[in-house]
PAVO-347650 format. One record per residue (C-alpha): x, y, z; residue in three letters. Coordinates in Angstrom, 3 decimals. Last residue first. Layout:
N
<atom x="X" y="Y" z="Z" type="ALA"/>
...
***
This chain:
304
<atom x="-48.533" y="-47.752" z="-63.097" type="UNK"/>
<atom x="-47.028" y="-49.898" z="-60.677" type="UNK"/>
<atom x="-45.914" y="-46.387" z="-58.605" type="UNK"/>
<atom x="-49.979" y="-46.135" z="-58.797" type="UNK"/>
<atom x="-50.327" y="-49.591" z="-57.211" type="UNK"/>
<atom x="-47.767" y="-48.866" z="-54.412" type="UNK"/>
<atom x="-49.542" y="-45.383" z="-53.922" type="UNK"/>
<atom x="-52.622" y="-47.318" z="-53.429" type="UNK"/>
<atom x="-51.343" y="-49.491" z="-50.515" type="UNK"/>
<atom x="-49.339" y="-46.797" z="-49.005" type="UNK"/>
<atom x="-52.157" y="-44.680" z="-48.808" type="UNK"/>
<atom x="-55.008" y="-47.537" z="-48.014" type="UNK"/>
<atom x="-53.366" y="-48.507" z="-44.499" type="UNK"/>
<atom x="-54.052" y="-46.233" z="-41.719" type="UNK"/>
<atom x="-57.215" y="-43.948" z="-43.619" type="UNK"/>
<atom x="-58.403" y="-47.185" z="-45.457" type="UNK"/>
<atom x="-58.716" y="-49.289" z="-42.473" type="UNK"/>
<atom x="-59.284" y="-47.037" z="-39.749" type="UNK"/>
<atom x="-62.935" y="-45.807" z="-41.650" type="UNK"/>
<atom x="-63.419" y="-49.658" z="-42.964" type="UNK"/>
<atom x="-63.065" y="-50.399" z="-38.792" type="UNK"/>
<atom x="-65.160" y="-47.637" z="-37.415" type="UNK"/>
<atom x="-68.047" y="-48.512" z="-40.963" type="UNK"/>
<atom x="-67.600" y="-52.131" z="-39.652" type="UNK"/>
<atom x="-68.198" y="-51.753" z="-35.899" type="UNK"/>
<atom x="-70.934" y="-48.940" z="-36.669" type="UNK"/>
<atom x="-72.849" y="-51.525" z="-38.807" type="UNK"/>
<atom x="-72.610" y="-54.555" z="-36.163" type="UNK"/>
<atom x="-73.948" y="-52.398" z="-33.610" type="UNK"/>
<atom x="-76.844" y="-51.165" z="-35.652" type="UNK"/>
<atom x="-77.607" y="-54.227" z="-36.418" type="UNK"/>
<atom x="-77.898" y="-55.761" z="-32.635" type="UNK"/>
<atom x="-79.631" y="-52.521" z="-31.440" type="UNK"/>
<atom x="-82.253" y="-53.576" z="-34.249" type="UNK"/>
<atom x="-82.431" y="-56.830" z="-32.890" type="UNK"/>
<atom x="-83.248" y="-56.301" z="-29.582" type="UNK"/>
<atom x="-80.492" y="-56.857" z="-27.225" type="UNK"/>
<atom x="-79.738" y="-59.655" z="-25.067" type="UNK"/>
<atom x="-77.993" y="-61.587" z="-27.871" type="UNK"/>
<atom x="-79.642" y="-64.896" z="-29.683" type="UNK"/>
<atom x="-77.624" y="-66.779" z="-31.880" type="UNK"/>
<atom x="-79.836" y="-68.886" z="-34.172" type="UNK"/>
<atom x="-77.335" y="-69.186" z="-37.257" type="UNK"/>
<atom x="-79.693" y="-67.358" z="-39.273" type="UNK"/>
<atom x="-80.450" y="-64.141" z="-37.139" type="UNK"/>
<atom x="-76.934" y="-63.997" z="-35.804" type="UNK"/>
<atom x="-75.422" y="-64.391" z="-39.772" type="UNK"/>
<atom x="-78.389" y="-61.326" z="-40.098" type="UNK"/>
<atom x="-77.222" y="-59.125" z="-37.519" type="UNK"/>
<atom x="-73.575" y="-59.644" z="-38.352" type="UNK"/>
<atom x="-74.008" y="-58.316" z="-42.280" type="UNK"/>
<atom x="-72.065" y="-55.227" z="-41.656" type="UNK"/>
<atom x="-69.295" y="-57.913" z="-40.162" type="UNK"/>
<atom x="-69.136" y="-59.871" z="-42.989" type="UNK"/>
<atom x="-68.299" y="-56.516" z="-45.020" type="UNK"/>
<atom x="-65.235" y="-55.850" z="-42.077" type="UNK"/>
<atom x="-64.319" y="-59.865" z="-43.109" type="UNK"/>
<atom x="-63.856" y="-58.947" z="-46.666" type="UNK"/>
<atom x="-62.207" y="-56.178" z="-46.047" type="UNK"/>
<atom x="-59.590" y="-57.588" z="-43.537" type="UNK"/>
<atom x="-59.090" y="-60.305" z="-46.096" type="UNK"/>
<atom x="-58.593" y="-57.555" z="-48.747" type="UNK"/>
<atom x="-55.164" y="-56.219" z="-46.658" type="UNK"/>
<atom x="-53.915" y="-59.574" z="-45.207" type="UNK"/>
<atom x="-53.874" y="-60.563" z="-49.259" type="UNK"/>
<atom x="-51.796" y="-57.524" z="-49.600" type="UNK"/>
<atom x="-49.407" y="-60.044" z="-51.250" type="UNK"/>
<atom x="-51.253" y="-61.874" z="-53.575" type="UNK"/>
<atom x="-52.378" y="-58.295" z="-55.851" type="UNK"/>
<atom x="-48.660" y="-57.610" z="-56.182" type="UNK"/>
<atom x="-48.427" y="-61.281" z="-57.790" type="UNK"/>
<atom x="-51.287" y="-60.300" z="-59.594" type="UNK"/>
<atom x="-49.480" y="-57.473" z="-61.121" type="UNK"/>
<atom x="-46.480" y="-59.841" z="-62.161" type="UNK"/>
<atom x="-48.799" y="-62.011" z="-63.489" type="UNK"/>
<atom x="-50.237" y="-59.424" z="-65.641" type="UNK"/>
<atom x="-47.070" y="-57.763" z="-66.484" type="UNK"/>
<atom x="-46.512" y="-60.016" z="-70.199" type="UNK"/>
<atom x="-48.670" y="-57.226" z="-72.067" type="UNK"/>
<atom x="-50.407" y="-54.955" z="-69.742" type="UNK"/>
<atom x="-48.898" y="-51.544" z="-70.732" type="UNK"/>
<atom x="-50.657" y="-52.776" z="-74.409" type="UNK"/>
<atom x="-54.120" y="-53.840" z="-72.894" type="UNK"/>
<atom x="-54.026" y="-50.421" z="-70.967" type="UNK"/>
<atom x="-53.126" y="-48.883" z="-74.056" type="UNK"/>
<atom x="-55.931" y="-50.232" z="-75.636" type="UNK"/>
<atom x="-58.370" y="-49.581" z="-73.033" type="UNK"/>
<atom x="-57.172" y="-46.325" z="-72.569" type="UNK"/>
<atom x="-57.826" y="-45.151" z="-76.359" type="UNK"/>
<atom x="-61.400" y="-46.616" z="-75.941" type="UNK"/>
<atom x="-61.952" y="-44.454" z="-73.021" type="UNK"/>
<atom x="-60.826" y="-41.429" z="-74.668" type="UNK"/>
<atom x="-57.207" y="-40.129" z="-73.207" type="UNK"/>
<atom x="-57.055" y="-35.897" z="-73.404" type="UNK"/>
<atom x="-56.733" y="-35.203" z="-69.742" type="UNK"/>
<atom x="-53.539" y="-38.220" z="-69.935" type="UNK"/>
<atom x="-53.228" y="-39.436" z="-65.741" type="UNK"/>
<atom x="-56.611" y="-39.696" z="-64.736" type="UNK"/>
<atom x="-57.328" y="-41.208" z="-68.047" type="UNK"/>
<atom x="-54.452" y="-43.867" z="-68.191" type="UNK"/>
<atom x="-55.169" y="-44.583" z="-64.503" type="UNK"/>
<atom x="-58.310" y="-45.230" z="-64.813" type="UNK"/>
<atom x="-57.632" y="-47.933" z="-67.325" type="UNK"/>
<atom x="-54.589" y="-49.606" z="-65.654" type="UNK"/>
<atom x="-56.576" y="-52.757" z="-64.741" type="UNK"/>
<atom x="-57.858" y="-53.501" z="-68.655" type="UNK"/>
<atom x="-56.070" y="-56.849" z="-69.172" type="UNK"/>
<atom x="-56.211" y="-57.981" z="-65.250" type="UNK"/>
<atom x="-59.873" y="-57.467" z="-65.510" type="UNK"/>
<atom x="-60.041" y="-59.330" z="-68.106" type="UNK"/>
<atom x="-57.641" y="-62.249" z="-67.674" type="UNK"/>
<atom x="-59.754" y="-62.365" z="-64.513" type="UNK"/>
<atom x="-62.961" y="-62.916" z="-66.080" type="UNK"/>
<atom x="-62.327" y="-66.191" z="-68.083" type="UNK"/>
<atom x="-61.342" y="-67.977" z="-64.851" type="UNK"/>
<atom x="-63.102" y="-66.514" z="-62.432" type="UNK"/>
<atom x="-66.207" y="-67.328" z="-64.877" type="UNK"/>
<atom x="-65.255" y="-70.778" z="-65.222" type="UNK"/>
<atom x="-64.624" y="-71.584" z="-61.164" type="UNK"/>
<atom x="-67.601" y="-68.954" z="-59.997" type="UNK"/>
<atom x="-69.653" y="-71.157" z="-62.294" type="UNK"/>
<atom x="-68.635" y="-74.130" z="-61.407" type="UNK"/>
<atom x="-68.836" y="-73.236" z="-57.195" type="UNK"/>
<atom x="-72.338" y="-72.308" z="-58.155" type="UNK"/>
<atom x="-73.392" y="-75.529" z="-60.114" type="UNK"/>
<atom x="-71.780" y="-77.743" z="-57.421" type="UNK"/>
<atom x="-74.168" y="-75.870" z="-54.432" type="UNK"/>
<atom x="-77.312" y="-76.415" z="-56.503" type="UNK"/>
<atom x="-76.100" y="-79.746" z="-56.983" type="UNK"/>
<atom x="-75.603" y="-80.353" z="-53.421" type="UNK"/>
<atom x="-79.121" y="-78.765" z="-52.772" type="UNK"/>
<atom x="-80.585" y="-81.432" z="-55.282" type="UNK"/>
<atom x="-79.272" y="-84.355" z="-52.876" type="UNK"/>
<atom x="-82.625" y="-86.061" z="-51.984" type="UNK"/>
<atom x="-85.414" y="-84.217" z="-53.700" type="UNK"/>
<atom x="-88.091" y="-82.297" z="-52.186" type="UNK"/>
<atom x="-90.297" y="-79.977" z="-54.346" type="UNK"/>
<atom x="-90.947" y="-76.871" z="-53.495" type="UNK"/>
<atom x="-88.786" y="-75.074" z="-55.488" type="UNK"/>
<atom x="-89.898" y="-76.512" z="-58.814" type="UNK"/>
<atom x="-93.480" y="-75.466" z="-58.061" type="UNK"/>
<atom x="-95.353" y="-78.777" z="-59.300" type="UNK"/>
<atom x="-98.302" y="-78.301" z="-61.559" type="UNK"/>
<atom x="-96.685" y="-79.870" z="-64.512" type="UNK"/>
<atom x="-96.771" y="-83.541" z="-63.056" type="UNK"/>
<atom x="-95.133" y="-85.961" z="-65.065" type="UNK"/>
<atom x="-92.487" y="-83.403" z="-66.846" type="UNK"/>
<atom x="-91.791" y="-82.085" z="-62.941" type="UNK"/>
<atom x="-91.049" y="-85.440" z="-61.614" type="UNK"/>
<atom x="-88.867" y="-86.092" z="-64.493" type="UNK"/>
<atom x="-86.911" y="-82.646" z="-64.222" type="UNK"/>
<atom x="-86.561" y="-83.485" z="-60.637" type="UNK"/>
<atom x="-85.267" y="-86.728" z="-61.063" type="UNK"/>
<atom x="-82.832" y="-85.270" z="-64.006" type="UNK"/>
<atom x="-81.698" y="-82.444" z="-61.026" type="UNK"/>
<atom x="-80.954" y="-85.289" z="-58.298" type="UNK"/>
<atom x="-78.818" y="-87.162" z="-60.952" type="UNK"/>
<atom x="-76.665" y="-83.961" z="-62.059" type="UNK"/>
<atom x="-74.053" y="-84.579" z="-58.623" type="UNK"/>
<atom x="-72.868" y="-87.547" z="-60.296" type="UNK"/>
<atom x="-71.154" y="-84.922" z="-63.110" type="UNK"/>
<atom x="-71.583" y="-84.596" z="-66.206" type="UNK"/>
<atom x="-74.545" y="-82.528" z="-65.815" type="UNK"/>
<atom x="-71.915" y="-80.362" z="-64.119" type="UNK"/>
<atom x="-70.356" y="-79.216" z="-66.713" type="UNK"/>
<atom x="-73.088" y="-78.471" z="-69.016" type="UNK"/>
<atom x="-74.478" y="-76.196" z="-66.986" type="UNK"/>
<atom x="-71.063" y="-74.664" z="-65.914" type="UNK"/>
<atom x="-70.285" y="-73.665" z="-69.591" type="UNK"/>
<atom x="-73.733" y="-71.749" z="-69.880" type="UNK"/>
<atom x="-73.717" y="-69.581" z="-67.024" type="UNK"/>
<atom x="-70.037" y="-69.149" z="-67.799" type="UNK"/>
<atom x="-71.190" y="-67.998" z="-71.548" type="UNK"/>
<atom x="-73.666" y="-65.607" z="-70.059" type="UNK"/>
<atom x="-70.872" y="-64.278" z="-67.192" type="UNK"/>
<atom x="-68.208" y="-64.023" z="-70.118" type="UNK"/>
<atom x="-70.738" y="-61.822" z="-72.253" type="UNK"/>
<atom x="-71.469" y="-59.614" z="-69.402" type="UNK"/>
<atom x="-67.706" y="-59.023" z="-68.172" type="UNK"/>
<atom x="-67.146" y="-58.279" z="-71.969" type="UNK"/>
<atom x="-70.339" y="-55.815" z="-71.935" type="UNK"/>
<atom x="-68.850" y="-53.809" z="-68.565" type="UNK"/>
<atom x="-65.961" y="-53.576" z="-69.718" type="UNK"/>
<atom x="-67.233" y="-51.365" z="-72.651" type="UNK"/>
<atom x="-69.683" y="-49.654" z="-70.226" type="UNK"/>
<atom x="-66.885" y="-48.717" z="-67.761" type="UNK"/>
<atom x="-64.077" y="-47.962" z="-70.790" type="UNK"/>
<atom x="-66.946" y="-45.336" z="-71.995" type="UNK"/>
<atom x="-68.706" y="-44.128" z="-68.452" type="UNK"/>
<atom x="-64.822" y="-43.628" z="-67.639" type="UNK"/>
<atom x="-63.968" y="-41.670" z="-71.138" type="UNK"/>
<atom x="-67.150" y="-39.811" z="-70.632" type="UNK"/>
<atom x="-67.062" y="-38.760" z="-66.685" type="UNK"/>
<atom x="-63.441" y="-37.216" z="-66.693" type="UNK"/>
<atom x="-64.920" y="-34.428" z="-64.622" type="UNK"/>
<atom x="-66.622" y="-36.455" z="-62.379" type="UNK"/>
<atom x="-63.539" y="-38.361" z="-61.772" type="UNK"/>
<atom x="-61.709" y="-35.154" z="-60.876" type="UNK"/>
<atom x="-63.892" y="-34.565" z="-57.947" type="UNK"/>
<atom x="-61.417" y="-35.895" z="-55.274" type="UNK"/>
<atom x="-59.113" y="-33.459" z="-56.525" type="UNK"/>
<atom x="-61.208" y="-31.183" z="-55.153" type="UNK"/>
<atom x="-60.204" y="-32.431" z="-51.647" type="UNK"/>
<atom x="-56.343" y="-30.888" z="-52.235" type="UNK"/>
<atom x="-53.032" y="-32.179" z="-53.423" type="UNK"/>
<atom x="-50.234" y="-30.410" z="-53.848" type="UNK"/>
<atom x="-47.656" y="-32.496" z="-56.272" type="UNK"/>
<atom x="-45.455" y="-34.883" z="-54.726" type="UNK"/>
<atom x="-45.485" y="-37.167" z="-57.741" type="UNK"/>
<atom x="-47.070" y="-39.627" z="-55.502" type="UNK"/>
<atom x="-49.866" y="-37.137" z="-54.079" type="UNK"/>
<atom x="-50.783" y="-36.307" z="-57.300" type="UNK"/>
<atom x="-50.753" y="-39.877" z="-58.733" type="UNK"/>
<atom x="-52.977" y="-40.547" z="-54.983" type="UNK"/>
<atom x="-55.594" y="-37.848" z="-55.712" type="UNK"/>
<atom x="-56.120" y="-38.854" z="-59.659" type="UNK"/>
<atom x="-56.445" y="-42.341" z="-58.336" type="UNK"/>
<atom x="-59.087" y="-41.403" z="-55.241" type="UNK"/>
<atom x="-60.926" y="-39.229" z="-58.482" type="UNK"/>
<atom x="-61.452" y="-42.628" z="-60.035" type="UNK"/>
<atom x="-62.940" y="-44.143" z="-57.063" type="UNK"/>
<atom x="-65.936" y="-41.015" z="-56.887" type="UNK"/>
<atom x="-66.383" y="-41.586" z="-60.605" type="UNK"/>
<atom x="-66.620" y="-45.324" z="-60.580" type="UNK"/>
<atom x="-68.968" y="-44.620" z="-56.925" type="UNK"/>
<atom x="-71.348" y="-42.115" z="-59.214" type="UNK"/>
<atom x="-73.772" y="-44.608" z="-60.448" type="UNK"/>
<atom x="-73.891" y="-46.924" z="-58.042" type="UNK"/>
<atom x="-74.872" y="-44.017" z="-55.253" type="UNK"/>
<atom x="-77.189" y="-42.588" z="-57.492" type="UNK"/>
<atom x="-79.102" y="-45.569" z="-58.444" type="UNK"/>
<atom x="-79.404" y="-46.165" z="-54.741" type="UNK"/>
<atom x="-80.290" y="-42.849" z="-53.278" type="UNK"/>
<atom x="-82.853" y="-42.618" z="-56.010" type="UNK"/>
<atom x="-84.525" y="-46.514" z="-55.212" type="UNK"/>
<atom x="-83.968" y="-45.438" z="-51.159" type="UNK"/>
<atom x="-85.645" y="-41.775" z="-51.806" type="UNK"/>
<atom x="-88.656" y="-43.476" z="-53.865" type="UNK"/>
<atom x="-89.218" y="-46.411" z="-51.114" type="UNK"/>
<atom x="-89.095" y="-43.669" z="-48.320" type="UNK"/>
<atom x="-91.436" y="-41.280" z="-50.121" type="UNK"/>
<atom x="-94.211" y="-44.336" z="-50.903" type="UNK"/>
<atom x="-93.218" y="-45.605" z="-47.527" type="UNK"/>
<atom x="-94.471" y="-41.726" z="-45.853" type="UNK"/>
<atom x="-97.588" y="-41.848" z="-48.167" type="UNK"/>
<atom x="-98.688" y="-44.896" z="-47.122" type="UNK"/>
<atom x="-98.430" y="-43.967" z="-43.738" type="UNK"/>
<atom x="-100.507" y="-41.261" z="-43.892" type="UNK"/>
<atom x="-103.238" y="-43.171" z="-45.678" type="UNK"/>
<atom x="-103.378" y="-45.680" z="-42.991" type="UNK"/>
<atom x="-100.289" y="-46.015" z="-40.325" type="UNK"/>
<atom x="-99.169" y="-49.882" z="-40.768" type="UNK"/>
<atom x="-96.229" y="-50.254" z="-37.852" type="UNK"/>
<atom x="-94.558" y="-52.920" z="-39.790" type="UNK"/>
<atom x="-94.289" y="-50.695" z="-43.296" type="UNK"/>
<atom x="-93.093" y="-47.683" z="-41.452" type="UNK"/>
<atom x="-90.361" y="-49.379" z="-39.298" type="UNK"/>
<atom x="-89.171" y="-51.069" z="-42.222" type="UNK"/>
<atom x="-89.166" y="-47.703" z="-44.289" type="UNK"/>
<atom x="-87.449" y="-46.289" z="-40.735" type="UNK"/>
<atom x="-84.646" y="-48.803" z="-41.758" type="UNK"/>
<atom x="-84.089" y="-48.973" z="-44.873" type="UNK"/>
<atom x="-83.791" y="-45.133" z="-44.713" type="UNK"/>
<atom x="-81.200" y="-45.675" z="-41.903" type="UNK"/>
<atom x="-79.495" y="-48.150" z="-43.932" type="UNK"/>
<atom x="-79.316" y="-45.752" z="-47.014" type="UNK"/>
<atom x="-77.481" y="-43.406" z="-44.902" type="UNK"/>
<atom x="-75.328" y="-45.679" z="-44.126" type="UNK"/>
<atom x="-74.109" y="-46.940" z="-46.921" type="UNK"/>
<atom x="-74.151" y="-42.950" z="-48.087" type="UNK"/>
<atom x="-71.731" y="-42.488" z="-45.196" type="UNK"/>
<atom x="-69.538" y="-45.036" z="-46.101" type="UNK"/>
<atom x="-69.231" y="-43.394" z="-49.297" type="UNK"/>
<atom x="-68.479" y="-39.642" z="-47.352" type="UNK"/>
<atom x="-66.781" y="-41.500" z="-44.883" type="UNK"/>
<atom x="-64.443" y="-43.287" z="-47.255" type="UNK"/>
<atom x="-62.916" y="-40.074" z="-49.522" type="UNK"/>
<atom x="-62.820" y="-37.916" z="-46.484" type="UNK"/>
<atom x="-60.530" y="-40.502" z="-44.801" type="UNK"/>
<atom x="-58.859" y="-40.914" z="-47.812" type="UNK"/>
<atom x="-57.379" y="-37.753" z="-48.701" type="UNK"/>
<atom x="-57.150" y="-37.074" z="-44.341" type="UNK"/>
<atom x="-54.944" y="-40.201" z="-44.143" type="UNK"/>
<atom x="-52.377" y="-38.484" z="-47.397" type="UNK"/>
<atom x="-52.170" y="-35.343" z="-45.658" type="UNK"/>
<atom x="-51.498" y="-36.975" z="-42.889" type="UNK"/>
<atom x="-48.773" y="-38.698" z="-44.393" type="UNK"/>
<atom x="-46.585" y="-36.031" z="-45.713" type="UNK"/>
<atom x="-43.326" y="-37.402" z="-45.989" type="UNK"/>
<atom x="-44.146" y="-41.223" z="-44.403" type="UNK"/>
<atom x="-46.310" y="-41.910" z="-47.744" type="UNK"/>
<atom x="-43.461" y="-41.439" z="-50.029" type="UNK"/>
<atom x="-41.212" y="-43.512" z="-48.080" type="UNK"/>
<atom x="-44.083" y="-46.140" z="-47.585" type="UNK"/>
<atom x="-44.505" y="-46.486" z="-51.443" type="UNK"/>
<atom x="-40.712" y="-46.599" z="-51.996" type="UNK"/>
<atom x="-40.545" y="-49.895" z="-50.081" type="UNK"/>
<atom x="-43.635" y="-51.045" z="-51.322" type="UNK"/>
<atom x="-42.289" y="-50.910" z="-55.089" type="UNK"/>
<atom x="-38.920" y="-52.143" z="-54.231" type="UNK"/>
<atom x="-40.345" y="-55.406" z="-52.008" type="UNK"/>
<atom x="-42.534" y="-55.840" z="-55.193" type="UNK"/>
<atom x="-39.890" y="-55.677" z="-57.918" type="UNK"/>
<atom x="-41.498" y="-55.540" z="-61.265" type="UNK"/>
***
């Protein structure tokens, strides 16, 4: 695989048509940006609700609210592998220099069992890696010096049941808290990513083969994998400007509350504060994916 080669091409086929291309993913983000923030504003007025009491009436209105946010929420995890597998079908259309048109968008929809299948499959090996990482850490770090805080707790709480465990203050048990996580994001990374790696070109085997079961994908995927995985995450390494930018436009949807806990106080109320931080990120996610997502996703379908 050569990366320079693969990028190179990517941004020749994304300079012949590529506002086509920006208005393919702009629709595709705002539309599940827009269901973020839709769900914010119902968050929001169900907050407003809930403080400002209301009797019966107002009962009723959080009892809606709550339902629509649960619904809203279910749906909106539900659908998003279907809505980001018709963004593949889009962009191997748009790569092959095929017409490509919004209803494409809705391919993934239409390919819903082999993706539920693959998903669901993946989703159960993901599962049993994160149990057996729980369990791996554990006994990891009670190996280590950072375990004595936890035995003095465990002691405390064997001589006097009636203790609530969190309440309890014990020099030192927040560092093992803190070594437990960092273990268990170290041994699940590490059993994880061969997985993830292993079944990566999954969507695109069904987007791209109408007849391709889930199952079938996942073992050709596997297969197409064989010896490329480092190679892929090699491609992965170098758009790491591109997911550092997302990862700091999702710290900045969360700006109200790193204010709130780091005791920053702004001249604004609080709510003016979120919403501020939430347009700044959706603006910049919006910019992000419509400027630089093309040539970044045609690069990783020319993979393919």
């Amino acid at each position: 695989m050569n990366i320079r080669g693969l990028k190179k091409e990517a941004n020749e086929i994304f300079q012949q048509d590529r506002q086509q291309a920006r208005k393919i993913f702009l629709i595709h983000t705002a539309i599940a940006v827009g269901v973020s923030l839709l769900l914010a504003l119902i968050s929001d007025i169900l907050d407003r609700t809930v403080s400002s009491g209301g009797g019966l009436r107002g009962m009723d209105t959080q009892a809606v609210l709550s339902t629509a946010q649960v619904v809203l929420q279910l749906a909106s995890s539900a659908a998003m592998p279907f809505w980001s597998a018709g963004l593949i079908f889009a962009v191997m259309g748009y790569m092959r220099r095929n017409p490509v048109q919004l209803r494409d968008l809705l391919e993934g929809f239409r390919r819903f069992v082999p993706i539920l299948t693959s998903g669901l499959m993946m989703g159960l090996q993901y599962l049993a890696r994160g149990l057996l990482s729980v369990y791996l850490s554990s006994v990891l770090v009670m190996a280590t010096p950072f375990a004595a805080p936890a035995y003095k707790l465990a002691v405390m709480l064997e001589q006097n049941p009636q203790l609530d465990m969190m309440s309890v203050q014990v020099e030192g048990i927040t560092g093992f808290y803190v070594a437990t996580i960092l273990l268990f994001v170290l041994v699940f990374g590490a059993l994880a990513l061969p997985v993830y790696y292993r079944y990566r070109m999954v969507n695109y085997i069904i987007m791209d083969e109408g007849r391709a079961g889930g199952l079938r994908a996942m073992l050709q995927s596997r297969l197409m994998m064989h010896r490329r995985r480092w190679k892929l995450f090699r491609l992965d390494l170098s758009f790491w400007w591109y997911y550092a930018l997302e990862l700091l436009l999702s710290a900045v949807s969360l700006g109200s509350l790193l204010t709130e806990l780091l005791g920053v106080m702004l001249p604004i109320s609080q709510d003016a504060v979120y919403w501020i931080f939430q347009i700044v990120a959706v603006t910049g996610h919006l910019a992000l994916y419509s400027f630089v997502g093309p040539k970044i996703e045609v690069t990783y379908a020319l993979c393919y």
